[in-house]
C-alpha positions in Angstrom: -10.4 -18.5 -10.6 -9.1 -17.0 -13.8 -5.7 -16.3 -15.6 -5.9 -14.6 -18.9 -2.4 -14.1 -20.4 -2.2 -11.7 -23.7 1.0 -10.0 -25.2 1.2 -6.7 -24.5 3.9 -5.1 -27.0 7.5 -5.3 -28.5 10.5 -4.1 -26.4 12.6 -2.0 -28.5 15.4 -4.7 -28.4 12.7 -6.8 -30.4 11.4 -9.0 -27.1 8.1 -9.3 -26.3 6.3 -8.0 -23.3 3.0 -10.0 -22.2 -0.2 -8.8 -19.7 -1.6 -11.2 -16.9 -4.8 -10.7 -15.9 -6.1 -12.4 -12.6 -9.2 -12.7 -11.6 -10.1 -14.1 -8.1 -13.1 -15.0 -6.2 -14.0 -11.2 -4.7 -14.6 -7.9 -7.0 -11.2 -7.2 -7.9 -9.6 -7.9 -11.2 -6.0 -7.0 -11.5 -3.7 -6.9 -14.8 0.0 -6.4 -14.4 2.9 -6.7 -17.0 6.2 -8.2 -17.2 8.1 -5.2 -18.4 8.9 -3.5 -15.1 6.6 -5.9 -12.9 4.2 -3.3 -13.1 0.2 -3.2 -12.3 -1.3 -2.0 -15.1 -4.8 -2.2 -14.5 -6.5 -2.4 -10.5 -10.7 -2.9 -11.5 -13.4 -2.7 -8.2 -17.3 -2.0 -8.3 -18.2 1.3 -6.7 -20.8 1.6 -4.2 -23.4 1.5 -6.9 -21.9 -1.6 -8.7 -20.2 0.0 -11.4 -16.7 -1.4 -12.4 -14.1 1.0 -13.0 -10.4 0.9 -12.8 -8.5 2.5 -9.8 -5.6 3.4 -12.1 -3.8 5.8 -13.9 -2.4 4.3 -16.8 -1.6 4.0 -20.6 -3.1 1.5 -23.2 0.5 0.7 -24.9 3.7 -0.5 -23.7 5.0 2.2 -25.7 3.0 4.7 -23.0 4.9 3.1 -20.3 8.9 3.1 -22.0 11.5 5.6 -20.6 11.3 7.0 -17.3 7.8 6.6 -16.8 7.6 5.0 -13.2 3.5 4.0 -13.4 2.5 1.0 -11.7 6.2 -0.5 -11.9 7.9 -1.9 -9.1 10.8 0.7 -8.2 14.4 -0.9 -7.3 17.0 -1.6 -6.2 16.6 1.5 -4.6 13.1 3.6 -4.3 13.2 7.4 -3.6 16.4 9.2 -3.5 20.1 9.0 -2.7 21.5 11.9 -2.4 24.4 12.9 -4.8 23.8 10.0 -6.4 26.9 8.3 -4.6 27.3 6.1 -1.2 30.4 4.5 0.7 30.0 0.9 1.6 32.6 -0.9 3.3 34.9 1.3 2.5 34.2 1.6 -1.5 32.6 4.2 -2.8 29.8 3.8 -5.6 29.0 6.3 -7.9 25.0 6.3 -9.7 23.1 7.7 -12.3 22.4 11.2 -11.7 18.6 11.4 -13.2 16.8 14.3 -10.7 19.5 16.6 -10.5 22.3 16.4 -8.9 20.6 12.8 -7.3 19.9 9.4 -7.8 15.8 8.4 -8.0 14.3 5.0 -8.0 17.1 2.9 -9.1 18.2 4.9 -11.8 17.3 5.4 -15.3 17.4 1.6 -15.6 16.4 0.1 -12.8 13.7 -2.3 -11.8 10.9 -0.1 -14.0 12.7 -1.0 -17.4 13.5 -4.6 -16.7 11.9 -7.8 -18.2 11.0 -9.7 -15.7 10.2 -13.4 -15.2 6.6 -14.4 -14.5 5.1 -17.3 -13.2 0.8 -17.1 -12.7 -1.0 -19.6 -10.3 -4.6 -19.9 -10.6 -7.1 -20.5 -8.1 -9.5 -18.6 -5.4 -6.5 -16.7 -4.6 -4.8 -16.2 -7.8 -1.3 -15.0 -8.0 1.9 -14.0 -10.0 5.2 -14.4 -8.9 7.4 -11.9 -10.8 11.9 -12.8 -10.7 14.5 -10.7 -11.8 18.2 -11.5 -11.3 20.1 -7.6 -11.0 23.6 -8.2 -12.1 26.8 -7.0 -9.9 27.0 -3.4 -11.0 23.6 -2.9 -12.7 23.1 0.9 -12.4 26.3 1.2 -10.3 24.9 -1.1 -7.1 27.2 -3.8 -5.6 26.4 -7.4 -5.8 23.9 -10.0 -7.7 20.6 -9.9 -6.4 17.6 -11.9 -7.1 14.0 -10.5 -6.6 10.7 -11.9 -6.4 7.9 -9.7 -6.4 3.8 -11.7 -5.8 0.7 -10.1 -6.8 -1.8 -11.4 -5.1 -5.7 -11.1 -5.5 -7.3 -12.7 -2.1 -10.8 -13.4 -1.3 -11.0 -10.1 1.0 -10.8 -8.1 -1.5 -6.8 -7.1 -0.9 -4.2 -6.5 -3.5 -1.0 -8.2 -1.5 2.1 -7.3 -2.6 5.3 -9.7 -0.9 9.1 -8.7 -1.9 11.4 -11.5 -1.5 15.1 -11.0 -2.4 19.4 -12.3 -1.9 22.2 -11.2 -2.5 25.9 -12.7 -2.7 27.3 -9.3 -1.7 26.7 -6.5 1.0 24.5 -3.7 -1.2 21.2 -1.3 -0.6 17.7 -2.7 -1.2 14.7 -0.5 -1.0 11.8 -1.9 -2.7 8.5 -0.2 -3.4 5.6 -0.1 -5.9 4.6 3.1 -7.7 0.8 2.9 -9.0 -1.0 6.0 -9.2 -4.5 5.4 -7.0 -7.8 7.6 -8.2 -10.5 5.8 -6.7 -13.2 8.0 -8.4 -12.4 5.9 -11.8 -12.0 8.7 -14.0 -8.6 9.8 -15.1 -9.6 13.8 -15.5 -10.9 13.6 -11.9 -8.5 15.5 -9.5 -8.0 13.4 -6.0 -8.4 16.8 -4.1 -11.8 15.5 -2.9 -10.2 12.3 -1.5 -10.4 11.5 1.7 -7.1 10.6 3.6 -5.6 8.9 7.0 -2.2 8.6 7.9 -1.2 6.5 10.8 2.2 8.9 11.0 2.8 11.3 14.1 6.7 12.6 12.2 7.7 12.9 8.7 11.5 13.4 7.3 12.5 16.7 6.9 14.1 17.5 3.6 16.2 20.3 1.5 14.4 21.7 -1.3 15.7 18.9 -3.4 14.0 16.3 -0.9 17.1 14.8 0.3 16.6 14.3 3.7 18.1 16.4 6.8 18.3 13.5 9.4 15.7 15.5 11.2 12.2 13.8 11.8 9.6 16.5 12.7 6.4 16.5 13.8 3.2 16.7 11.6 1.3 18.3 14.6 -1.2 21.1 13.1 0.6 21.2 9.7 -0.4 20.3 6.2 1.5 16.8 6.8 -1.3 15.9 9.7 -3.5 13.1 8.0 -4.2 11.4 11.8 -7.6 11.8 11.3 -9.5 12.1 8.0 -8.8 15.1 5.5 -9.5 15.7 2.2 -5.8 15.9 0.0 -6.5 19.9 -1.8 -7.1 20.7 2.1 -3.5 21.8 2.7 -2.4 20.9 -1.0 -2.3 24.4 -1.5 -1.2 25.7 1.7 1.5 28.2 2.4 4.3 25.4 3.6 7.8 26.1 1.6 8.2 22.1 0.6 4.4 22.0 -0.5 4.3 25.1 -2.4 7.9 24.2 -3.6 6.5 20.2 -4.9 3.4 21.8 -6.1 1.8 19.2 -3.7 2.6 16.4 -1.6 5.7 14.7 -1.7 6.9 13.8 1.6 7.9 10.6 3.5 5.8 9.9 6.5 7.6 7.8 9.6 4.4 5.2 10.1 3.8 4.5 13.7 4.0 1.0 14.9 6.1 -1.8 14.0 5.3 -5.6 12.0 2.2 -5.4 9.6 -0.3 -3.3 10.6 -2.3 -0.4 9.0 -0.8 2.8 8.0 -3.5 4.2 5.8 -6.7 4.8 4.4 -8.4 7.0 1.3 -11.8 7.4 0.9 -13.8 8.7 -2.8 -17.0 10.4 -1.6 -18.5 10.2 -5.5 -17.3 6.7 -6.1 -17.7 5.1 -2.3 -14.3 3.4 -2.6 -12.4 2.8 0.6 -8.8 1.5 0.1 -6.9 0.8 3.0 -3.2 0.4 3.2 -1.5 -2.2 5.2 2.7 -2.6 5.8 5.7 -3.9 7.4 7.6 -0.9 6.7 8.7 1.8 8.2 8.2 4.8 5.6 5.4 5.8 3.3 6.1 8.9 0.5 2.9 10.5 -0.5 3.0 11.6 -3.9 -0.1 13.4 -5.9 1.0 13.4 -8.9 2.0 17.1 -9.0 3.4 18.3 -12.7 3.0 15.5 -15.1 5.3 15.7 -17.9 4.3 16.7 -21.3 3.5 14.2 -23.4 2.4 11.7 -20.8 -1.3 10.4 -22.7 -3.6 8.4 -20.3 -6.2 5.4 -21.2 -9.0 8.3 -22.5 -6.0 9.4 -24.7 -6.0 12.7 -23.4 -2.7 14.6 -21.7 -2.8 13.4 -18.1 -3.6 16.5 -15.2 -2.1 17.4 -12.5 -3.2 16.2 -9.0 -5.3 13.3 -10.8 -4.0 10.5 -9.1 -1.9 9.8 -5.5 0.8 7.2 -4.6 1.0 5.5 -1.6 4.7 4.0 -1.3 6.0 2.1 1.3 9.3 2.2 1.9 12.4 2.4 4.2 12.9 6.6 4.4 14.7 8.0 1.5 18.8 8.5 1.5 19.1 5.6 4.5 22.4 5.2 3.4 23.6 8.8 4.6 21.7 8.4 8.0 22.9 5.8 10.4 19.8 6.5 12.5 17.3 6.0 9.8 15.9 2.0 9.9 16.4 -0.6 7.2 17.7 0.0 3.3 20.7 -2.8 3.3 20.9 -6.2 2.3 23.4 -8.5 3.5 24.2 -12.1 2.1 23.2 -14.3 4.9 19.9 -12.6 4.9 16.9 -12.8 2.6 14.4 -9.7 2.5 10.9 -10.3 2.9 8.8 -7.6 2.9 4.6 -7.6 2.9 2.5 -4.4 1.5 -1.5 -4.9 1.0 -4.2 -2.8 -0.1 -7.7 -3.5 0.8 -10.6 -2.5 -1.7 -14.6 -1.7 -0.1 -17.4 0.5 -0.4 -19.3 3.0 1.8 
C-alpha cells in the first residue's frame, strides 16, 4: 500500500543506515531500520482514534549505537549463556563476557550492531525481508550462517515477524526481537497499569545472575502467575528474591502448547490497546524495562524511566546449551530454521 524509504544516519565506519516505513491496508504503520534489523517505530489508533506509537525509542541512529538492544533483532544467540563459554562436538568456544561473568544477546556485536540487507515489497500486505550473512567466528560462534528476518504488516492488524536461517556448520541459533511495548503512547507513562496474560503454567528457575538452574517451577500463586489477567506493578514489587533482586520482571516463562498458537496478551486501560502475542516457540522472557541506563534519551528527549515500557521475547529458554532437557537452541546444516512470532494490534 505504501513504502517510504528515508536515510536514517551515518555508521561510524562512514556507511549509511536507511528507515522503511510500511504502510498497509489496516491502522498500523510500522518503520524499522537496517542497522540491527530493528523496529523503530510501531504506530496504531487508540480506542478514541488517536495515533500514537507503541514504542520506546530514540530519534537518531546515534540513540540506538553501542549496546543499546531497542527494537533490534537479538542473535545469534538471545538471553544468556552462562560463563560465556559452551562445548560443541567436542570443541569448546569461548564469548564475550558483557553481563558479568556471561554472555547476553550475542555479544557486544551481534545481530543488534549489524548492517543488514533489506529488501521492501509493497502491497496490501507490505513487507521487508531483512539478510545478514554471520561469518565463521563472528563473536566466537561456529560456522557461517545466513539470516533472514520479514516484517510484515497484514490486513488484521498483526505485526508478523518470520526468522529464516542455514548454516554450513553445527552452531547455536536463538533468535528473538527486543522492542520495548507501552501501549499507552507516552514514553513517561509507567506500564504498571497494563494489563497482562500469560499462557505459562512454569517458568525457569534462575541464580541471581539469571542463568538458569535446570529446574522449571511452577508459577502457581506467585508473582510469575499471569494465567489470567493482572496488572504488571501488581507483584512488580512483591517480596520474591529474583523480583526484588531484577527490580522487576525478568524471567523466562515455559509457554504452554506447542506449533503457533497464542501465548499472550496486554491490555492499556487509558489507551484501549489490546496487543496480543502469537508464537511457535517455546520460551517467552518478560522484561519491564527495570533500571535504564544513564544517558539513554527517548523520542520527547527526556532520560527514559524505569518500568516505562515491557518486552515480550520469544525465545527457546536461556543457556539451552548447558541443559540437555531444555527444547531447541542449535542449528545444524541440513536444516533451515524457520521460526514465526506475531503480534496483533485492537481496541476495547
Amino acid at each position: 500500500m505504501s513504502v517510504e524509504v528515508k536515510e536514517f544516519g551515518i555508521l561510524p565506519d562512514g556507511r549509511p543506515a536507511h528507515a522503511y516505513t510500511l504502510k498497509g491496508k489496516g491502522n498500523l504503520e510500522l518503520t524499522a531500520s537496517d542497522y540491527g534489523c530493528r523496529i523503530l517505530h510501531l504506530m496504531a489508533p487508540d480506542r478514541d482514534g488517536r495515533r500514537g506509537d507503541m514504542l520506546l525509542g530514540h530519534n537518531t541512529l546515534e540513540g540506538y549505537l553501542g549496546k543499546n538492544f531497542q527494537g533490534a533483532t537479538i542473535g545469534r544467540v538471545g538471553n544468556r549463556i552462562g560463563g560465556a563459554c559452551f562445548t560443541l562436538e567436542g570443541q569448546e568456544y569461548h564469548l564475550a563476557k558483557n553481563d558479568g561473568e556471561n554472555s547476553l544477546h550475542g555479544g557486544p556485536g551481534g545481530f543488534h550492531q549489524a548492517l543488514w540487507q533489506a529488501e521492501v515489497r509493497d502491497g496490501d500486505e507490505p513487507e521487508i525481508i531483512f539478510t545478514l550473512e554471520s561469518h565463521d567466528g563472528e563473536e566466537g560462534f561456529p560456522g557461517n550462517i545466513r539470516v533472514q528476518v520479514i516484517y510484515r504488516l497484514d490486513e488484521e492488524d498483526s505485526l508478523l515477524i518470520t526468522y529464516r536461517a542455514k548454516t554450513d556448520k553445527l552452531t547455536l541459533f536463538n533468535p528473538t526481537n527486543h522492542s520495548f511495548f507501552n501501549l499507552s503512547g507516552d514514553p513517561e507513562k509507567k506500564v504498571l497499569d497494563t494489563y497482562l496474560t500469560i499462557n505459562a503454567t512454569r517458568y525457569t528457575a534462575v541464580s541471581d545472575d539469571l542463568i538458569p538452574t535446570g529446574e522449571l517451577l511452577s508459577v502457581d500463586g506467585g508473582p510469575l502467575d499471569f494465567r489470567s489477567p493482572k496488572k504488571l506493578g501488581e507483584d512488580m514489587f512483591s517480596s520474591d528474591h529474583l523480583v526484588n533482586l531484577c527490580g522487576g520482571f525478568d524471567h523466562n516463562f515455559c509457554l504452554d502448547g506447542t506449533g503457533f498458537r497464542k501465548v499472550a496478551e496486554a491490555y492499556e486501560p487509558d489507551s484501549g490497546r489490546v496487543m496480543e502475542a502469537f508464537t511457535d516457540m517455546p520460551g517467552m522472557q518478560l522484561y519491564t524495562f527495570n533500571r535504564p541506563d544513564e544517558g539513554l534519551i527517548g523520542r520527547d528527549g527526556k532520560q527514559m524511566g524505569p518500568h516505562t515500557a515491557f518486552c515480550l521475547e520469544t525465545q527457546f529458554y536461556p543457556d539451552t546449551v548447558h541443559h540437555p532437557d531444555f527444547p531447541g537452541g542449535y542449528l545444524r546444516p541440513e536444516e533451515e530454521f524457520i521460526s514465526k512470532t506475531s503480534y496483533k494490534f485492537s481496541v476495547k
